[in-house]
Structures are given as structure tokens and as C-alpha cells.
N, C-alpha and C positions, 0 to 999 in steps of 0.2 A: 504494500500500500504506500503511497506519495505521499508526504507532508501538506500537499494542498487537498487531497481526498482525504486526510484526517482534517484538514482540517474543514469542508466539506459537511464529513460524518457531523463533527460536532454540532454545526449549527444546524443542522437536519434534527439533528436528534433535538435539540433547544426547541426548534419549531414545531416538531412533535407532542414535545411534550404541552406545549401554550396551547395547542390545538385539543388536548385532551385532556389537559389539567383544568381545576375547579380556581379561577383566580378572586372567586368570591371572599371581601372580607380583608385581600390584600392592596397594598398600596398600586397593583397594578391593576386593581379591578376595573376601573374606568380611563385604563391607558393602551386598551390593546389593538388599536388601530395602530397609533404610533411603536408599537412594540412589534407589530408583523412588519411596518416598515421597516424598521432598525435591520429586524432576521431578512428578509429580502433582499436589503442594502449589501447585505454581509455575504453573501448568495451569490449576489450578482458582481460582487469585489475580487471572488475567491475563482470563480468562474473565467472572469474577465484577465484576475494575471496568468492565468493558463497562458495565454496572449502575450502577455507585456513581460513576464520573466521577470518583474522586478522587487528585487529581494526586500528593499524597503518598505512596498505597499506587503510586502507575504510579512514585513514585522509590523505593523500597524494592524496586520490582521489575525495574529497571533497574540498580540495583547487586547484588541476588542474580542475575541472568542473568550481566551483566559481569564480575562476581568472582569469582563461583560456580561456577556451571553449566557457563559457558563453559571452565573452567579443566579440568573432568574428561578430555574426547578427551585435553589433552597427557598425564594422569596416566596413560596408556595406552601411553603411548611409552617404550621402553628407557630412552633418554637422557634423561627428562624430570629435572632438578631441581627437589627437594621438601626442606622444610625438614624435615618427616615423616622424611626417610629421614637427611636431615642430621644431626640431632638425634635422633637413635634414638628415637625416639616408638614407644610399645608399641604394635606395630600389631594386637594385640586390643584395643587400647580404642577403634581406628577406627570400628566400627559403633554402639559408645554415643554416640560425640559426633558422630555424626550422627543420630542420633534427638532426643538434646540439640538440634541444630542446627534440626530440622523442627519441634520444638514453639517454639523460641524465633520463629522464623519467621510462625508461626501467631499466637503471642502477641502479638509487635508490631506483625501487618499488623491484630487485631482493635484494639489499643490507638488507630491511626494511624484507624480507621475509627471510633470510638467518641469520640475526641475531636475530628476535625480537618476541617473543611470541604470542601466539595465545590470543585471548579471556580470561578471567579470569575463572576458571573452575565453581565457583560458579556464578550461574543463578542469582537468587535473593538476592539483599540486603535490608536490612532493620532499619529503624532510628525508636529511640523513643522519645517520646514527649521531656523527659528530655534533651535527648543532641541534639535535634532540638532547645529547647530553648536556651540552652548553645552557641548553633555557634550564634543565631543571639544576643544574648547580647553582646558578643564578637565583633561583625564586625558592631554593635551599634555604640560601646565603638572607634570604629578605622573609622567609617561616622563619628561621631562627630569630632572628632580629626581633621578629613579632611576639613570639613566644615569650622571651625575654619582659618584652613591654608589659602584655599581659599579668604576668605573673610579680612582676615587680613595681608597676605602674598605674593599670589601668583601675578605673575602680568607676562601675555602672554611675553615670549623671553625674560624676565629678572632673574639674576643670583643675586638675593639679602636678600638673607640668607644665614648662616653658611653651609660647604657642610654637615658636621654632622646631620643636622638638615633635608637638603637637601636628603642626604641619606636614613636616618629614613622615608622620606615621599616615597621615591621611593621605598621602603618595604613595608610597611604601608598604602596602597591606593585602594582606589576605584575600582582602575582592579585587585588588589591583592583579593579585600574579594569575586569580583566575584566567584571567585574558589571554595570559600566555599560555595555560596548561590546557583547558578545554578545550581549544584547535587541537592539540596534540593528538587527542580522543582521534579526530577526523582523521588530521594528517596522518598520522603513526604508520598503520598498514601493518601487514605483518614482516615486512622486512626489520622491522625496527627489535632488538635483541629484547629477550624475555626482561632479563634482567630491566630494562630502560623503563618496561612499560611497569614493571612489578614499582620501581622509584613513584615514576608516576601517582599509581595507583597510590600509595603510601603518602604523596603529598596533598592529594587531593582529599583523602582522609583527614589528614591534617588542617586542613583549612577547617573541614566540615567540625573538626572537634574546638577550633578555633571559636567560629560563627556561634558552636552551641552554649559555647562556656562565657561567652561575653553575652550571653541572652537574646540574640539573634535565635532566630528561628523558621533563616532563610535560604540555610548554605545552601542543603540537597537540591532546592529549589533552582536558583541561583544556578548551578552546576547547571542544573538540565536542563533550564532555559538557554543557557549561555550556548549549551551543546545543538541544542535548534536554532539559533542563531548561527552557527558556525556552520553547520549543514547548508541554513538558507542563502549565508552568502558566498559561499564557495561553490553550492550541488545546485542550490535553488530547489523550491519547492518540489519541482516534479523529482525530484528526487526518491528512489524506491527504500523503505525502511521495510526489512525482513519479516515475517513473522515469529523469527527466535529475536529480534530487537524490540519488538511491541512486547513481548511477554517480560522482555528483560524491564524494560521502560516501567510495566502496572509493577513489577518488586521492586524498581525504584522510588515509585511513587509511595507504595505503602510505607516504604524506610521512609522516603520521606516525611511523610506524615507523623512517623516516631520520632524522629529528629526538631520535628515542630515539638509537640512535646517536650523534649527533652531542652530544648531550645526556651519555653516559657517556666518551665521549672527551674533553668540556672539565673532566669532573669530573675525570679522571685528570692532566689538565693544572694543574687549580686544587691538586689533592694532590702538584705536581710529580712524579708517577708516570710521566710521557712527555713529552716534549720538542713546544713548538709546532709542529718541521719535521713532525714524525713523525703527525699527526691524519689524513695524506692515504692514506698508505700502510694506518695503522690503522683506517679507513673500506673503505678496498676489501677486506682481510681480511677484515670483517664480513661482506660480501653475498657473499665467495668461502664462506662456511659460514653460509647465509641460516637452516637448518634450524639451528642453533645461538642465532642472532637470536631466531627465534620462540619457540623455550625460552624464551629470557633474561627477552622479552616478556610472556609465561604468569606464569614466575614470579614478575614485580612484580606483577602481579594475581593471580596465584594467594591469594586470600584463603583457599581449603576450606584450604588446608595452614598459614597461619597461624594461623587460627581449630582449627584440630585440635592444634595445638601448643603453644598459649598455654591452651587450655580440658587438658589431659590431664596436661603438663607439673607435677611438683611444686615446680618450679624456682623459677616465674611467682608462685607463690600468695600471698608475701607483699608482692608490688607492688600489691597488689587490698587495699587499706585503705581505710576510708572518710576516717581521718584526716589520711592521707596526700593526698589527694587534696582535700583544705578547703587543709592546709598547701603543696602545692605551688600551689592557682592564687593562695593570698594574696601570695607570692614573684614569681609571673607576671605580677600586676597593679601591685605595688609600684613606682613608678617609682624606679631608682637606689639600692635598698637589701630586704632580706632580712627578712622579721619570723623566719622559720626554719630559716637560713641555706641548706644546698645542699640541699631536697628534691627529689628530680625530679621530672617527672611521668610519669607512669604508660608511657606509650612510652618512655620512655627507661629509667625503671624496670625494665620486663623485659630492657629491652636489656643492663643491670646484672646485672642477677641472672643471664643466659647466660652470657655474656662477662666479666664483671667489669668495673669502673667506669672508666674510660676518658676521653682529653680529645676534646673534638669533641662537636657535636650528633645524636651518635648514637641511633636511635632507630627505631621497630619498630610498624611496624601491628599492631591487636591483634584487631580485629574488634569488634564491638559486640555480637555474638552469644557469644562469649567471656567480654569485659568484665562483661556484664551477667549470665551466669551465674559466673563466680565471684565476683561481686559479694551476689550475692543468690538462686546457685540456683535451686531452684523457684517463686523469686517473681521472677523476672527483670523483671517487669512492672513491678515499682519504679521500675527506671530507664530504662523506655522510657518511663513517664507522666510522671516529671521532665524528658525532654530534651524531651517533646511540651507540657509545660505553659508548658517556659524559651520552647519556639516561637511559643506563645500568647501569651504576656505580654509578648513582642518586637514581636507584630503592632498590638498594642492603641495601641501608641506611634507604627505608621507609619499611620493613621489620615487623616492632615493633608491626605498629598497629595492635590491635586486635577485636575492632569491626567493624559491618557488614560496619557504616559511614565510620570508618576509611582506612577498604579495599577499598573500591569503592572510597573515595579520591584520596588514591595511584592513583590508576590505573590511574584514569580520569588527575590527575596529569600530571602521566609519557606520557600518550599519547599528551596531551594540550599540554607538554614541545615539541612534534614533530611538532606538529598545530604549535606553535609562532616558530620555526624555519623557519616553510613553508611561514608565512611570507614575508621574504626575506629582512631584513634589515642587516645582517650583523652577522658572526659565533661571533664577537667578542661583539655586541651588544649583543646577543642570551645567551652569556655564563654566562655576567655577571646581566644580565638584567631577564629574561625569566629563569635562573637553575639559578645562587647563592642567586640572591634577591629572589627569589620564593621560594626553599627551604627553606631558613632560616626564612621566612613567614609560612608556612605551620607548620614547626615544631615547634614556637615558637607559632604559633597558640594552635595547637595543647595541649602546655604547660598550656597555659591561659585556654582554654574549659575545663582542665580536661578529655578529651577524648581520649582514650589507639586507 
């Protein structure tokens, strides 16, 4: 089966179910015209890059299924938790800001088609033992480093190291070398010596036990997106995934699911909220109420409900400044000092404005479908042709490399930079976070490996 026939299936089966399910009593009870647009829209996007081969719209399409789509079955379920319901969001203005949602959809999958390249023209790349072993000494050298930090340093919603030091880690980290390793997945091949990929595999573990102990609860995740990204921009969509790779993929998924666990139980531990003895006991209560689990699951990606609540919300509206948003990434990039003083940025802004301002790095996905309409309304477009020009002008610079790793980096690169915008925390989080610290990672990588 192809990455774009799964992804196809998905929104088939999404429509299936709206077709059959009882949405009585849910906030989508009186939005399901605008909701069979949405699945249609989705249908006819997935359909359509059969044609266009372009790996950008297959990731725009990957994060609305993921996020999106996927999310409606739970919002069908009694028990489901919704921020919607949380936050008493007028549920008449649910069908506007889905209609909101299907043009903005529309707008940026033409904008993504209109400005951004197809596929890369060469089919296969290829890595040799040599510089397979070069990246993982490399992102060795920067797990240790990390481990180090962690263990000596780090301490959940505390600000207590130097920002320089601060800095360098927010470069230099565990989601940074992802980038390097999970192409390796793709590229490796089996020419690549047992032993290399056996490293591999142990680093990747490593990050994953990274991710869980700092109270993330996003590694596995994370990996395996990253790895569909890396497929989509080297293979593209029509690419065929096995049916011993689908089966491998549902035991990744379910690890993953335990590693979310395991992930919100170290975070309670890093907030002293539960005792180290106590992680064993609070691990088997989860899977004793697994249908509680999948909620909880739903809800961190349940995007349709933050994206309905950040776009309706009167709350929200004055964290959407354009000023604010120049002023908080100059603070963000500042090393060790403030040109204006404590502006936040924009996730954590809203976070502000619901809650009131708070210590800790609290902070709130907003959507980009959101962001960009109350940014700009009906000209949303503005700021999807800025973050796709910032993507252009990024690419222009990785140009240099010259072999088959280095091409395939680029790319998978330039596209992951559209992935972590879809996100939806914020253009100004996105800018300096996701393109200038990622860049200057990648090429300084790059420097270290010795690879052109």
C-alpha cells in the first residue's frame, strides 16, 4: 500500500464513520455540512497530488488527517475531552470556523502548490558505511553532551543556567540529531554493516528515553513522523510500504502509546506531583482504563478543538499582534539579554491570556489555520506565503551539499521545516526555533561529519 492510499484509507474511513455515527448532543451536531466539506476537500487534495508529486502538499496532508480528521470519531464519544467544551466555546460558532477552516485549507494547499517544488528529481539516494558512521559519532558526541545536561542540569519549568549555555542546548539536542538519524532509517539499505545499524538503533532508543524522562511524551511519535517525512521527501507519496512494514508500524504505534504514558508519569515526577516508587503502580492504572488513555491521546492531537478555540475565543485576540511577534523573536534570539524585556511568544501568549501569566514554560498549540486567520482574516495567505518564502530562502543556502546523504538531508530538511510549522505553535516560535536553530545545527553538523 502507498503513503497516499493510506492516507486515502484514513479519510475514507473518517467519512464513514460521520456518515454512520450518531453526532447528536456533540459540538458537531449542527456543523456537518461544513464537516463533509472539510473530508471532501481532503479527498480531492490526496487524489489530486497523485498528479503534482508534491511532497509539501503530501505534508500538509499528513498533518490535517493526523490532527484533524483523525480526531472527529473521539469527538463522538461521551467521555471525549475537548477544550471546546472546556472552555465554553459558543458552540454556534462551530460551523463558521469550520468553513473558516476548509477555505484556509484550500488557501495554503494552492499557496504550497504555487510556490514550492515538486519531488526531488533524483529517485534514489545512497549512504556509505563511512559517512553512516561519521553522522552517528557525531550525534554520539551531542547524546552525551545531552545526557550530561539532563542529569546535572535540567530541572522541569526551571530557568537555571546561563541563556548561552541554554541556547547551545536548544541547538544541540535530542530533537535536533533526530534529523540526522531518521533519514538513516530510509537511506541505510542493507549494505550498511549490522553492527552501524545495531548503533543506530541504540541511539534512537536513546533519545526516546531522553524525550520520556524530561516528561515529553512525544519521542516515538516524533521518530515516526519524522520517518514519513523522510519517505515523503525522498520516495514521495506513491511510495509502496510493505505489509510486514504496516504491521511493524501498529507495534510501533502501540509502544508508542506506552511511551506517552510513560512520558506523562516522568513529567509528574519532574513536577514532584508523585513519588519515583509510585511510576509502577501509576503505569498499570493507565492500561487498567486503556479507553481513558486513548482520550488523553486524541486530545494532545486533537488540533479541530484547539484550532476552534483559539480562532472563536475573544480571549486569544490580543496575543495575534504583528508587533508582538517582531518583539518577542528579537528576545528569542538575543543571547543573555532582552531588547523588550518579558514579551512572550504567541503560545504562550494565549496561554496568558486563558489562564493568567504564570511561572513555567507554559504554552499552547494554536494551529496555523487559527494563527493565520486572526492574523490576517481573509487574506490568510499573507502568512502562508511568508513561512513558504522563509522555506525558500533557507533552501537557497543548503545548495552546497554534494552527496547522495547530503541531498536527501536538504530536502527532508526543507520539507520537516513545513511539518514543524504545521504544528501550530506560533510563526515566531517557528522562525527562531524550527529554521534558525535548525539551520545552524544542520550546517554546523555538517562541518563536524566532514560531509560535503
Amino acid at each position: 500500500m502507498t503513503i497516499s492510499n493510506l492516507f486515502l484509507s484514513a479519510t475514507l474511513f473518517v467519512l464513514f464513520f460521520v456518515m454512520q455515527g450518531d453526532a447528536l448532543g456533540t459540538y458537531l451536531e449542527h456543523a456537518q455540512i461544513p464537516l463533509y466539506g472539510i473530508i471532501l476537500t481532503e479527498i480531492f487534495l490526496i487524489l489530486g497530488n497523485k498528479v503534482f508529486k508534491n511532497p509539501f502538499l503530501d505534508t500538509i496532508n499528513l498533518i490535517f488527517i493526523a490532527f484533524f480528521l483523525l480526531r472527529v470519531p473521539f469527538i463522538y464519544d461521551d467521555r471525549v475531552v475537548s477544550d471546546v467544551y472546556l472552555r465554553n466555546v459558543d458552540i454556534d460558532r462551530v460551523s463558521y470556523a469550520l468553513y473558516v477552516l476548509n477555505f484556509n485549507y484550500i488557501v495554503l494547499s494552492a499557496c504550497v502548490l504555487f510556490l514550492t517544488p515538486a519531488r526531488a528529481s533524483i529517485k534514489t539516494y545512497d549512504i556509505s558505511n563511512d559517512d553512516f558512521y561519521r553522522v552517528l559519532n557525531f550525534t554520539s558526541l551531542v547524546l552525551i553532551l545531552n545526557i550530561f545536561y539532563i542529569a546535572f542540569a535540567f530541572r522541569l519549568g526551571e530557568n537555571n543556567i546561563p541563556s548561552v549555555v541554554a541556547i547551545f542546548f536548544a541547538i544541540f539536542n535530542w530533537g535536533s540529531i533526530l534529523i540526522l538519524l531518521v533519514p538513516l532509517l530510509v537511506l541505510g539499505g542493507k549494505k550498511i554493516a549490522v553492527k552501524y545499524r545495531i548503533y543506530l538503533y541504540l541511539q534512537l532508543l536513546a533519545c526516546v528515553l531522553l524525550v520520556m524522562y524530561t516528561g515529553s511524551k512525544s519521542g516515538l511519535f516524533q521518530i515516526f513522523a519524522l520517518y514519513l517525512i523522510s519517505l515523503i521527501a525522498i520516495r514521495d507519496a506513491t511510495y509502496r510500504i510493505s505489509m510486514w512494514k504496516l504491521s511493524m508500524a501498529m507495534i510501533f504505534l502501540v509502544v508508542a502509546i506506552s511511551m506517552y504514558i510513560l512520558g506523562d508519569i516522568f513529567n509528574k515526577i519532574q513536577r514532584s506531583q508523585i513519588e519515583y516508587v509510585d511510576w509502577y503502580d501509576l503505569f498499570v492504572a493507565y492500561f487498567d482504563k486503556i479507553s481513558i488513555v486513548l482520550n488523553s491521546v486524541s486530545y494532545r492531537i486533537g488540533y479541530l478543538d484547539f484550532y476552534i478555540d483559539k480562532l472563536t475565543q475573544e480571549v486569544y485576540v490580543n496575543a495575534f499582534q504583528l508587533k508582538y511577534y517582531v518583539m518577542a523573536f528579537l528576545d528569542a534570539v538575543s543571547p543573555g539579554f532582552d531588547f523588550f524585556g518579558d514579551v512572550p511568544l504567541v503560545s504562550r501568549a494565549v496561554y496568558n491570556n486563558y489562564f493568567g501569566k504564570g511561572d513555567g514554560p507554559n504554552s499552547e498549540a494554536i494551529t496555523v489555520f487559527a494563527e493565520a486567520h486572526q492574523l490576517f482574516g481573509w487574506f490568510s495567505f499573507i502568512a502562508y506565503l511568508f513561512v513558504l518564502l522563509v522555506i525558500l530562502f533557507v533552501r537557497k543556502f543548503m545548495t552546497s551539499f554534494t552527496t547522495d546523504y547530503g541531498k536527501a538531508l536538504t530536502h527532508i530538511f526543507i520539507v520537516n521545516m513545513l511539518y514543524s510549522y504545521m504544528l501550530g505553535f506560533g510563526i515566531d516560535y517557528w522562525l527562531f526555533g524550527d529554521v534558525i536553530y535548525s539551520f545552524i545545527f544542520i550546517t554546523l553538523s555538517f562541518r563536524f561529519m566532514r560531509i560535503k
